[in-house]
N, C-alpha and C positions, 0 to 999 in steps of 0.2 A: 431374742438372744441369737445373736450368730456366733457356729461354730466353725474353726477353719479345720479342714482336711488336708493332710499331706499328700501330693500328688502320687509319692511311692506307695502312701497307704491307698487309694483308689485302683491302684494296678492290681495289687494283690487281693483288694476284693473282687476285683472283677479274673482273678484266678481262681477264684473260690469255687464259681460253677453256678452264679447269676444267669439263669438263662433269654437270652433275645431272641426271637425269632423276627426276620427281618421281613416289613409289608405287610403283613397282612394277606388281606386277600388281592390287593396289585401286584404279585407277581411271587417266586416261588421263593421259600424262606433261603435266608444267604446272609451272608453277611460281607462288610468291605473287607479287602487286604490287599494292602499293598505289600510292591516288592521289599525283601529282606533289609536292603538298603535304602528304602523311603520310611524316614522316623513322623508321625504325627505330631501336632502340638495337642501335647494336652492341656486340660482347662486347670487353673487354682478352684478348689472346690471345697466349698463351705456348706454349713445345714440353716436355713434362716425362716425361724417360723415354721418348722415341720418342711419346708421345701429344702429340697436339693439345688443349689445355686453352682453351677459349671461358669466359670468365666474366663474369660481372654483379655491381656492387654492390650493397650493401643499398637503394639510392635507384631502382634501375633497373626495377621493377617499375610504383613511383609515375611515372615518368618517360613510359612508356611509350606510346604511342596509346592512344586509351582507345576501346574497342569496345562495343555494347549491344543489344539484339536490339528486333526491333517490338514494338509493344506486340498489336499483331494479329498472329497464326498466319497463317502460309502456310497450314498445312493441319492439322486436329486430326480425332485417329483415338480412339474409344472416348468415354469419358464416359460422363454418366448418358441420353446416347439415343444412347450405339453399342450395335450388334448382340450381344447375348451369346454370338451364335456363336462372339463372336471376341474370348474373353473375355483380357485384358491383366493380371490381377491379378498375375500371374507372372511377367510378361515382362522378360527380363533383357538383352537383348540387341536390336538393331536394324541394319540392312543398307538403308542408300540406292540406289537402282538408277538406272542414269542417266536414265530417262525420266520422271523423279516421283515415280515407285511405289516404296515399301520394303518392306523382310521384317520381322517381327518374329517370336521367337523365344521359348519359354517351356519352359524343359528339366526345370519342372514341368507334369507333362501331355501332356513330349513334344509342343506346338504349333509347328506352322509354318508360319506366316500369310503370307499379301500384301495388302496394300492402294494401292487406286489412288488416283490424284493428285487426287481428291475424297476422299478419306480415309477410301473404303468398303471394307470388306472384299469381295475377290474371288475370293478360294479358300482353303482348309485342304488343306494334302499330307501325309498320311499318317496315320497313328495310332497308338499304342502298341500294340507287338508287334515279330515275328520274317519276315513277310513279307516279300515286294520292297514298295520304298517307305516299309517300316513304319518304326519308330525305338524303340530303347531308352533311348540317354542318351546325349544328341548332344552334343560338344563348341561353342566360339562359331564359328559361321558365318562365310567368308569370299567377299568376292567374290574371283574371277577376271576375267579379261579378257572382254569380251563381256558382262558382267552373268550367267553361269555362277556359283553360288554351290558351293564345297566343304562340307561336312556330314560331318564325320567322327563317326559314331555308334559309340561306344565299347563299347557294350550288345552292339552286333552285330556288333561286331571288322569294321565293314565301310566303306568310302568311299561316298560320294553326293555326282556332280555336278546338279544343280538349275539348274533356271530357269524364272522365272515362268512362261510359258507355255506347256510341257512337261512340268513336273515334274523327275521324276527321270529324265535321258538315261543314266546311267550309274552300275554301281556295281565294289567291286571290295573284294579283302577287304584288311583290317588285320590284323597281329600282333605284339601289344606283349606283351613279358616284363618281369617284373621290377619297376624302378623306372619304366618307362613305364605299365606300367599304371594309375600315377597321374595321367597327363598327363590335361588334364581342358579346357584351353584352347587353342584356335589364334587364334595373334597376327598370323598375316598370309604371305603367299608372298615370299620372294627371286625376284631375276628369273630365276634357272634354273630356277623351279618348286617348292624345295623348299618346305614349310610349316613354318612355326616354330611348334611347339607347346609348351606347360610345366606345370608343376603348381602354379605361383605361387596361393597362398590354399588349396589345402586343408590339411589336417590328420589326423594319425592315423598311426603305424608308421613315422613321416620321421626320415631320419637329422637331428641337429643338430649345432650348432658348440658352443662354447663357451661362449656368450652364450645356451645352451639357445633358438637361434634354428633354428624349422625347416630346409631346403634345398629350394628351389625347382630343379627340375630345366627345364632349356630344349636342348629336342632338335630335330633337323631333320629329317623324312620326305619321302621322294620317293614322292609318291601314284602316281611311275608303277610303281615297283618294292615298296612297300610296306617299305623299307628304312629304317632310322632308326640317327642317329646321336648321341651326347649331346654339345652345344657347353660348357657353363657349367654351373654350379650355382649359385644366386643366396641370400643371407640373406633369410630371409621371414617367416615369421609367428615373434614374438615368446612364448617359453610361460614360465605359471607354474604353480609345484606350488601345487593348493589342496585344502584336505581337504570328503572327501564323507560325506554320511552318508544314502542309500540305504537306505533299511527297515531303519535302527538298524545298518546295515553300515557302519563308517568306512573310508576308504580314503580314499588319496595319489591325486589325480588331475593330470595335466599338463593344459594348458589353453590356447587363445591367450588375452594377454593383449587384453583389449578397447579398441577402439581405436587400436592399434597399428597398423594397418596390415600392408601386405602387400608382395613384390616386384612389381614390375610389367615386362611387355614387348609391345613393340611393332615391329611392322618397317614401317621408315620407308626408303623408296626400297629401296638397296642394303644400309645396314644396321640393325641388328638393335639397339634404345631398349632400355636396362634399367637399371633402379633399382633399389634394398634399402627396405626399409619403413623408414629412416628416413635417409634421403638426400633435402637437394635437388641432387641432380646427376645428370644422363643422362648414362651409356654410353652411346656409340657404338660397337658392335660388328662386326666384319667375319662374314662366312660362319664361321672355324673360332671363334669365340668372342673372339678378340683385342680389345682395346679399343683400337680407332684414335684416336677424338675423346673428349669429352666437354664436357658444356655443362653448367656451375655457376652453382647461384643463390646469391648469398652473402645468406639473408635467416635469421633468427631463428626454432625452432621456434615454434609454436603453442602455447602452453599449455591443458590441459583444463581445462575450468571443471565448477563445480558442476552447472552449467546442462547443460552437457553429457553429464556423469554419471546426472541425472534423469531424459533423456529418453532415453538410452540404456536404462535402467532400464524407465522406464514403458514403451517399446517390446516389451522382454523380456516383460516381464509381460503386456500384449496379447495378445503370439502365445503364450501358453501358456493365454489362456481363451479359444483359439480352438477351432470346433467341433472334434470326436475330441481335443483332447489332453488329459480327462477317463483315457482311455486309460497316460496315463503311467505309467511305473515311479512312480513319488514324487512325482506333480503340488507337494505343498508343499518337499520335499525342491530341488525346479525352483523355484522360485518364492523360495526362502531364496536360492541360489546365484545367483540374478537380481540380486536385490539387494545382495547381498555377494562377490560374486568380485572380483578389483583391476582398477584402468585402469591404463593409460599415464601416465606423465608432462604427454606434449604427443604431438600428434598428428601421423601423418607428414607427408612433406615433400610428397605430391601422391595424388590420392585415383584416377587414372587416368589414362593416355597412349595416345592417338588419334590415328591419321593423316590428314588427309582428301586428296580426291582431286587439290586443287590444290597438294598438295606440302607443307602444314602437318603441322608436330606441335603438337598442343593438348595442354599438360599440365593437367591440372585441379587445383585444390589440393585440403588434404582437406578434405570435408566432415564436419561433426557434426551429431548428430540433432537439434540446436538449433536447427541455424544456417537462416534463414528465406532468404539470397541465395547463391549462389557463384560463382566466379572462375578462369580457366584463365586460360594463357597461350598464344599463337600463337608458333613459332619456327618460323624458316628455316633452312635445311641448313646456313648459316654461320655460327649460332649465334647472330646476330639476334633481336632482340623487336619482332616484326613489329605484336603487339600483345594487349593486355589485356581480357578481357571479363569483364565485371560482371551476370549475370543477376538480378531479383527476383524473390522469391517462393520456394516451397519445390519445388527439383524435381531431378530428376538429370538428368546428360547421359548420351545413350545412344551418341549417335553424332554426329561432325561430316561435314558433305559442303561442297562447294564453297560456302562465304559461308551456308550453312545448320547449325542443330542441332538434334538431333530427341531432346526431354529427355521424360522420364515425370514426372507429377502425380498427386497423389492426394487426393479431399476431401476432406471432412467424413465422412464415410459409407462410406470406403474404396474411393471408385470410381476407376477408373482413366483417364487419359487420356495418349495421345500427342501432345505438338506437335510442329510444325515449324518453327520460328522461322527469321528471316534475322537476319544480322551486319550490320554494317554501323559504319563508326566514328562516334563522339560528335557529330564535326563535319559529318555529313553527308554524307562520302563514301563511297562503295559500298565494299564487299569484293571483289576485281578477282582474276582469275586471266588470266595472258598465258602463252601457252603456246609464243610466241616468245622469251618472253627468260625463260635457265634461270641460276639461284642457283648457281654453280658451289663447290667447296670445296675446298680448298688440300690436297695429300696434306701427310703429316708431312715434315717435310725432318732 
């Protein structure tokens, strides 16, 4: 049975004195607020099956605050005159730390970089191998409380607490069996400490559904006991059977399909953000995997264009006359399946989900290899669209921080650069975090 909610009744619950605390352990409790005169959208909110349903219509995106970043960097790290020390070509991951300085991360090369708030590099921790400090194949880095970042290196079945100006204070071992040893990401700490980890996006040996759609696993570890336990299991990468032909060997291969997309998770204050690669709707999920809330976009996939397929294409192609992959099994064999394996349809419902420290979830839409600008969305714990931002130019988001986001570029010549852009809305008003007044959320009734 679904119940509808009046939007003015939702306001005055969450007057009530519902308390949110915003993050978690990424960063310190806050909440959004925008200026007096930037109005949010709020959701139509219904109870459906015990779950909380927040929704938006197809208009409510267009609707929304419109957010844009400077057109000057706060701070740019690499480029064609950073350090090659501190080489970015890899880097897949990034970590804001409260004083300016961030981490980035490259789990090709095992790198584990800092740089400071002039956007120089400051140190490299560790390097590939089996030593203290070393790393084999470190999952995404998280902070903790205190700018303590976790590091769960997989290579070395082992934990690592980090921080900038010590390194590594502590380590401790891992033991994952089975279907954990695929876990490959951590998504963020609950506030009792545990870590939500999952294996959303790989491929290989994964049980599927019906829809020959992989299974995302999402587990919960207590790095003090090195204990784990499995919450969910999520629909994720999308496969197709396509035929190979390998040095005149034909064979059935499974495959993801391309551009499909992936499941995604995030832990966001107390719970735990998760989507299916072709969902626009966030679960909200409690500690045992339950789904409390959820927040629905009601907007129209994306459809794949030509445009999109070519450069997906000619990307493929690239990285296979890239130095050593002369080395392949069937370089042409690679190179036919480049150009002829299938796409998607349309592309998923959101391309990545980020927390930042003032209590936002930025959903990102997807992007394609085409596309030259992209667009996330800002929500608030009550299922709010706090607001919309529009970036130009070609680049990814790696990470958001308070009214900041720190995306990768790359030129002409494949060189790499980090910025740090600020937010800020269309009209002029700042990006505002008050850490007095907290976004409260209505339990289910």
């Amino acid at each position: 049975m679904t119940i509808r909610i009046r939007p003015v009744t939702l306001v005055r619950r969450l007057a009530a004195g519902f308390l949110m605390t915003a993050c978690g352990t990424e960063g310190s409790p806050g909440a959004f607020r925008a200026a007096a005169t930037i109005e949010p959208i709020l959701p139509t909110v219904t109870q459906d099956s015990g779950v909380l349903v927040m929704e938006h219509g197809p208009d409510a995106l267009d609707r929304a605050p419109r957010l844009v970043v400077d057109s000057a960097p706060v701070m740019t790290v690499g480029g064609a005159e950073g350090d090659p020390q501190y080489d970015l070509t890899r880097v897949s991951f990034a970590v804001p730390l409260t004083d300016g300085r961030f981490m980035a991360f490259s789990r090709i090369g095992n790198l584990v970089m800092l740089f400071g708030r002039d956007g120089r590099g400051e140190r490299i921790f560790g390097r590939t191998g089996k030593g203290p400090g070393d790393w084999m194949s470190f999952g995404d880095p998280r902070r903790l409380a205190g700018d303590t970042l976790l590091i769960i290196d997989f290579g070395n079945q082992r934990l690592n607490w980090l921080t900038a100006d010590q390194g590594v204070v502590r380590t401790a071992p891992l033991t994952l069996s089975g279907a954990m040893n695929r876990l490959g990401s951590v998504a963020g700490f609950l506030p009792g400490g545990e870590a939500i980890m999952h294996s959303a996006g790989s491929w290989g040996g994964h049980q599927t559904d019906s829809l020959n759609r992989s299974l995302a696993t999402v587990v919960a570890l207590s790095p003090a006991t090195s204990s784990a336990r499995t919450i969910v299991t999520l629909p994720d990468l999308i496969g197709v059977e396509f035929e190979t032909n390998y040095r005149g060997r034909k064979a059935m291969d499974w495959r993801p399909l391309r551009l499909s997309g992936t499941a995604l998770v995030a832990v966001w204050d107390s719970s735990i953000a998760t989507t299916s690669a072709t969902d626009t709707r966030i679960d909200l999920r409690g500690a045992d995997g339950a789904v409390l809330s959820r927040i629905v976009l009601l907007r129209p996939a994306r459809a794949v264009t030509d445009a999109m397929r070519a450069s997906r294409v000619e990307l493929e192609l690239a990285r296979l006359s890239a130095p050593g992959m002369e080395r392949a099994v069937d370089p042409g064999e690679s190179r036919r399946i480049a150009r002829e394996a299938p796409f998607a349809d349309s592309l998923p419902g959101f391309s990545s989900l980020a927390t930042a420290p003032d209590g936002t979830l930025w959903a990102v839409d997807a992007i394609a290899p085409s596309d030259s600008t992209w667009s996330a969305t800002a929500f608030r714990k009550d299922g709010a669209i706090v607001g919309r931002l529009h970036v130009r130019g070609r680049s990814t988001p790696m990470a958001f921080g308070d009214g900041r986001v720190i995306v990768r570029t790359e030129d002409e010549d494949g060189v790499v650069a980090l910025l740090v852009l600020a937010i800020r809305f269309a009209s002029g008003e700042p990006w505002e975090s008050d850490q007095s007044r907290r976004v409260p959320l209505p339990p289910p009734s």
